[in-house]
C-alpha positions, 0 to 999 in steps of 0.5 A, a space after each residue: 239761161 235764156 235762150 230762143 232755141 225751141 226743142 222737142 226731144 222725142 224717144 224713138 221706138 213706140 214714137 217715130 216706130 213701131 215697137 217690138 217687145 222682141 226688140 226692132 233688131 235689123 232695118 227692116 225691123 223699123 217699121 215708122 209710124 207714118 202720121 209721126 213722119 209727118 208730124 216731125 215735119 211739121 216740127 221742122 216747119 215751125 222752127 223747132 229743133 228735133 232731137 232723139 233719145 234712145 236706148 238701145 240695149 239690144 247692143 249690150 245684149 247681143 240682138 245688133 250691133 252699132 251697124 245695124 243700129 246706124 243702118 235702122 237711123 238711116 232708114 229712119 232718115 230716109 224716110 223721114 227725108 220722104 215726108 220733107 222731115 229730118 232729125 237734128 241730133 240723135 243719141 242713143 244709149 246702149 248700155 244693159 239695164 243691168 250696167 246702166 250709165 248716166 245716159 240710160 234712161 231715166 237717167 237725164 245724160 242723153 237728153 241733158 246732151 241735148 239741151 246742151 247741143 242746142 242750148 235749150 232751157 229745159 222748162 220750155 223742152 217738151 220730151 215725148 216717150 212712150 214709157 215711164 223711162 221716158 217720162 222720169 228721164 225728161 223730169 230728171 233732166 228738167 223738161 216737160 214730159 209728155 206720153 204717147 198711146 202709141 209704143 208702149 203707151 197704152 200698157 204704162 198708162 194701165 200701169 198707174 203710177 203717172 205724175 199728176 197732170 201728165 199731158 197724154 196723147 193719142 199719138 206724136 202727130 196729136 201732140 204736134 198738132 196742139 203744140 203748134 196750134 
């Protein structure tokens, strides 16, 4: 496939938000990390497209429901909208790890949807997350991964186990700025 198309597939919590171990279960719950508002509008600025892929358990475990959760995306597009940002397309997976799908991270379902959405080549589709989910689940689908700091950033680097060669960075803004540099 060749294709022009320039995507960047970005997980939400620990990434765009803060995170919770308690899970973020209500709107005001999301709390956005500032510098990765704006860092997605700089993004939108450079002519990529801006996806999200997410698991959201919290529904298989009861914590929200899928209101709450087009509550929280709202919030998130709102505030996004404040800093001259927005997201193009956003999926998410609310499947409990216990009955994952082929759309729960780290399977590839969500981000391959994407690729296909926007008919991006995944060699050249960087898929930024804070964890190793996130991290398998952009190998899986054939996209460059990358880690973040923030979120659960920290705890999966000290954890070990991290491809060799993984780009790490302090935070999504310090990704975009190399990115498009």
């Amino acid at each position: 496939m060749i294709t022009n198309n320039k995507l960047v597939i970005l997980d939400r919590d620990g990434v765009i938000n803060l995170d919770s171990d308690n899970y973020v279960k209500s709107p005001d719950e999301w709390i956005p990390i500032n510098s990765s508002l704006q860092a997605i509008a700089k993004l939108n600025l450079a002519g990529f497209k801006v996806a999200v892929a997410t698991n959201q358990s919290g529904i298989a475990r009861g914590y929200f429901d899928q209101v709450t959760l087009t509550l929280m995306h709202k919030k998130m597009e709102l505030a996004l909208a404040e800093h001259g940002a927005h997201i193009d397309a956003l999926e998410f997976c609310p499947d409990h790890p216990d009955t994952a799908g082929p759309n729960r991270k780290p399977n590839p379902g969500m981000a391959l949807k994407l690729l296909e959405l926007f008919q991006a080549n995944p060699a050249d589709t960087w898929f930024i997350g804070d964890s190793m989910s996130d991290v398998n689940c952009a190998l899986n689908a054939g996209c460059k991964p990358a880690l973040v700091k923030t979120g659960k950033g920290e705890r999966t680097i000290a954890k070990g186990g991290l491809p060799e060669n993984l780009p790490i960075f302090e935070n999504l803004a310090d990704f975009v700025s190399q990115l498009i540099r």
